[in-house]
C-alpha positions, 0 to 999 in steps of 0.5 A: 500500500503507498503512503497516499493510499494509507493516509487516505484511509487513516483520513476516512477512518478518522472522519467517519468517527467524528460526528457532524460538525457545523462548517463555514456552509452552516454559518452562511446558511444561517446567515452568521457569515453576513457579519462574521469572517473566520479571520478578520472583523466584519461588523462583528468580530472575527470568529477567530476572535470569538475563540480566542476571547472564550478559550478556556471558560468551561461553559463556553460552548452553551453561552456562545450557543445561546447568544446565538440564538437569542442576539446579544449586546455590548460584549464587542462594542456598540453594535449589537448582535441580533437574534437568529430564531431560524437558527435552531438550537441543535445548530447553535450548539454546532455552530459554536462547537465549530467557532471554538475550535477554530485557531 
């Protein structure tokens, strides 16, 4: 087997037992990206920024999820957030996951 070969099988093999996480597809699907960039600040902070500022805060992942869902204000300055009620809460807890884990 060549190397290709085996990394493309540790590759599947890895993936197929993660579960399904939100992507950048989501949050533009979920309009997230309207105002957030992964790298850089739009109107809102950048979701790099977004990890960094909850790195390390245990509840991190429920509060981000929430804010989400239900908008928020005066964290990163006047502008506020406004609330997603399409984004659904089973996709708010994805899509911080996915914000959290991005470095």
């Amino acid at each position: 087997m060549s190397r290709l070969s085996a990394l493309v099988c540790i590759a599947a093999a890895l993936l197929a037992g993660t579960p399904a996480f939100a992507n950048p597809e989501l949050a533009r699907a979920r309009i997230c990206l309207g105002c957030h960039e992964i790298g850089e600040k739009k109107i809102g902070p950048s979701f790099k920024d977004v990890a960094q500022h909850y790195a390390g805060q245990k509840d991190a992942a429920a509060r981000l999820a929430e804010k989400i869902v239900k908008g928020s204000a005066g964290v990163w300055g006047a502008v506020p957030m406004p609330a997603n009620p399409k984004v659904t809460a089973d996709e708010a807890r994805q899509l911080a996951a996915w914000i959290l884990s991005i470095r």
